[in-house]
C-alpha positions, 0 to 999 in steps of 0.5 A, a space after each residue: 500500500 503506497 501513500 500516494 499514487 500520482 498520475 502525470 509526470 511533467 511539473 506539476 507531477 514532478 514537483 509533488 514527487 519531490 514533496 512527497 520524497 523529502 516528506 517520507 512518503 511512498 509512492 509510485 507514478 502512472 504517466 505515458 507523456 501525452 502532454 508535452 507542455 512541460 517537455 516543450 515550454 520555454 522554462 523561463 523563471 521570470 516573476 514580471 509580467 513584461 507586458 504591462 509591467 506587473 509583478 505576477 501573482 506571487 511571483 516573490 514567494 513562488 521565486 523563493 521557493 522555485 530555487 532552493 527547488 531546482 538546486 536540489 533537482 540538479 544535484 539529485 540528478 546530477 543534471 545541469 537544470 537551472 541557466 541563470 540568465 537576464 531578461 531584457 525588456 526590448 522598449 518600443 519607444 520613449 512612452 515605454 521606457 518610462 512606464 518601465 522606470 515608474 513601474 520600478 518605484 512599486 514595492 515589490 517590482 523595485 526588487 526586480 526591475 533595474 533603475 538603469 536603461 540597457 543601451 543596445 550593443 549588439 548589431 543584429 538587434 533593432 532596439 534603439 530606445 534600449 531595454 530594461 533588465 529583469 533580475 534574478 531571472 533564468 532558464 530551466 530546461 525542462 526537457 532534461 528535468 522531465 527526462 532524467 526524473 522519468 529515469 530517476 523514477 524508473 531506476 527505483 521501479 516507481 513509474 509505470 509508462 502507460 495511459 491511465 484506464 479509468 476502467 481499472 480504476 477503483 476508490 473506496 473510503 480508505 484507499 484507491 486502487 489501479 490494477 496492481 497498484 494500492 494507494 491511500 490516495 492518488 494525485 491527478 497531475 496530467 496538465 491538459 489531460 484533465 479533460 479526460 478525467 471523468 472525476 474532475 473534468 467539471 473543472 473549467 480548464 481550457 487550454 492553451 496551445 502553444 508552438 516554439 521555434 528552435 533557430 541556430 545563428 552563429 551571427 545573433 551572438 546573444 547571451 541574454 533573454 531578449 523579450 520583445 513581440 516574441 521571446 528569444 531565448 539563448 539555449 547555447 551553441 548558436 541555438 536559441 528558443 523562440 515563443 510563443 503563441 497563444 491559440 486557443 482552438 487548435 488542441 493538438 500538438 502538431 505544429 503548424 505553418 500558421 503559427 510557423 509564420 506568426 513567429 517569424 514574422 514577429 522575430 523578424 521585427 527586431 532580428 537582423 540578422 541571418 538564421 535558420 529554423 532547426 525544430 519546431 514543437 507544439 504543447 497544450 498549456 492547462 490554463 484556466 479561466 481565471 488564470 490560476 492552477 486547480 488545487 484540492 480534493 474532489 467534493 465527494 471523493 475525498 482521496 482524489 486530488 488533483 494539482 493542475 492549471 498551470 498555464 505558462 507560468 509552471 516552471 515558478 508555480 509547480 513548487 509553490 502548489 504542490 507544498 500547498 497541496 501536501 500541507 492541505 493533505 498531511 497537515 490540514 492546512 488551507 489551500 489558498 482560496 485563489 488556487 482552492 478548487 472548492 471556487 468551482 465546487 457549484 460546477 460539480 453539482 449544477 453542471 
């Protein structure tokens, strides 16, 4: 009888499996990598809403808690995980450069919007009014985290590969079970495919469809973060990451020309200089409608969980959720009502 059996194993699912590690608590993981999210997310660390130059919601305590986290994967894993690079807000023109300099008297914004204007050096960049730089900012690489913690996992025979069957399911009062597999209770973590969930599929998750760009451009010659229309994204070697787009009735992961197009033509805008298009990926965000993650226990059921929506921002939110959860299961702490799922328990009942 395991304490916890967790469906799902991108952020969300990693990040809960971390808790439950450190916390003493066993447990095994059902996941076949439907959902590519986390696989192919951009992994920034970045706690300012660069648009309008807001901070993100709790962007300071999820920053607090994100990088003790991604340190120790990196040494569990013996992975390099956690690339700490600047992210330089490209302005668009003088009205926007002093938005940015009021924005960063705010309390809060003060600890991460530089008070200096970042003039452009770099030839292959049209940004004559220059940037402002974000700090404390970063790069996790996602794709290696998922990776080396399903080869984690798999070495200490924990993780099953294989799409949940909801016909092998069962769940009494004291314990769920899945095949062979007992557990006092199981964690839904499998971003957009909560949708099949016929447990918690009342939730209003939407999802996000999402494509990224891979270029390689020996001349761009960039170490940081570049945000304008688009993110550039410096992955070494020549190589750097572009994104991303929101669409929000395409739920596959196909990459399309479309948005292919949308990307460069955006790239474009400031990129002067010669590269060429190396991959091209596509993940569904869970995103919800009112923008925060689904966290809790399910109205009736009540050893089904479920820790999900994460929308964009998983790479700082998966930490901050899951001890949230855990605390709310093993020590009968609240969740934070922003994040609760009892805000949509009506829907469970009136659907």
């Amino acid at each position: 009888m395991h304490d916890y059996l967790v469906v799902g194993l991108g952020l969300a699912g990693i990040s809960f499996c971390e808790v439950l590690e450190k916390e003493g608590k066993t447990f095994t993981v059902v996941s076949d990598s439907s959902q590519q999210a986390s696989q192919v997310a951009g992994g920034l660390y970045n706690p300012v809403i660069l648009k309008r130059f807001t901070l993100a919601w709790k962007a300071k305590v999820q920053m607090e808690l994100a990088q003790p986290f991604y340190a120790d994967l990196e040494q569990k894993l013996g992975q390099k995980l956690d690339y700490k690079v600047p992210v330089l807000r490209r302005f668009a023109s003088i009205e926007e450069q002093n938005a940015w300099f009021e924005a960063s008297d705010k309390p809060g914004l003060d600890h991460f919007l530089s008070t200096t204007t970042v003039q452009n050096k770099n030839s292959s960049i049209d940004a004559p009014f220059g940037f402002g730089e974000v700090k404390h900012t970063g790069r996790i690489d996602t794709a290696t985290l998922v990776e080396s913690y399903q080869g984690y996992l798999n070495k200490k025979g924990l993780l099953t590969e294989e799409s949940f069957d909801f016909s092998c399911f069962e769940h009494q009062e004291g314990h769920i079970s899945y095949k062979s597999i007992q557990a006092k209770r199981i964690v839904f973590s499998c971003g957009y495919g909560l949708k099949n969930n016929p447990f918690f599929n009342y939730l209003p998750l939407n999802g996000t469809k999402g494509e990224l760009l891979t270029i390689k451009s020996p001349d761009y010659n960039e170490e940081n973060v570049i945000k304008s229309s688009v993110f550039s994204i410096p992955l070494g070697d020549d190589l750097y990451r572009i994104g991303a787009t929101y669409k929000w009735k395409d739920k596959t992961n196909e990459p399309t020309e479309a948005s292919k197009k949308e990307l460069l033509d955006k790239l474009k805008t400031f990129l002067k200089c010669d590269f060429e298009v190396v991959d091209h990926v596509a993940g569904i965000r869970p995103t919800v409608v009112d923008r925060r993650p689904l966290v809790g226990q399910h109205p009736k059921h009540k050893n089904l969980y479920v820790l999900n929506g994460f929308g964009s921002r998983g790479v700082l939110i998966a930490p901050y959720t899951s001890a949230q959860l855990f605390n709310f299961i093993e020590r009968k702490d609240s969740i934070d009502p922003e994040i609760d799922i009892k805000r949509f328990t009506k829907k469970y009942y009136n659907p």
